[in-house]
C-alpha positions, 0 to 999 in steps of 0.5 A: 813530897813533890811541890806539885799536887792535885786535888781528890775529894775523900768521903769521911765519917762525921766522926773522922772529920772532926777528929782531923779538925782537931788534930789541925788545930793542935799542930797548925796544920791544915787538913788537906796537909795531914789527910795528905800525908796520911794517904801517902803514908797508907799507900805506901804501906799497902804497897809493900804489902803487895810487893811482899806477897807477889815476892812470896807467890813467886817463890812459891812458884820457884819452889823456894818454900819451906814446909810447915813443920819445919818452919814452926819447929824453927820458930818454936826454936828461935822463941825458946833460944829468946826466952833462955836469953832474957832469963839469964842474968846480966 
């Protein structure tokens, strides 16, 4: 995490607020750190999320799909092949 930061104000439920007051008390943090951490953590997340789906549209618009019986029917395969697996003795 960079040295440098600026300051946004965020709206929290009274409930969410304590709750953050707690967990700075028990890990000697400061709010400001973990709130920041937590939105850098989300947004990260939800990027990939995005990245994830515009990856997906633009194989649908490659035509790189696969159809929906086949694709279950590989799924289906793959949790039977798990299931026989953990079922067989070491």
């Amino acid at each position: 995490m960079s040295t440098q930061s600026e300051t946004v104000t965020v709206r929290l439920a009274p409930e969410t607020k304590a709750r953050l007051e707690e967990l700075a008390v028990e890990t000697r943090r400061t709010k400001s750190f973990l709130a920041g951490e937590a939105i850098a953590s989300y947004v990260e997340r939800e990027l990939a999320i995005v990245e994830g789906i515009k990856r997906g549209i633009a194989d649908v618009e490659a035509g790189r799909v696969i159809p929906h019986e086949e694709a279950m029917r590989r799924l289906r395969a793959t949790i039977e092949r798990v299931a026989s697996q953990r079922a067989q003795p070491d």
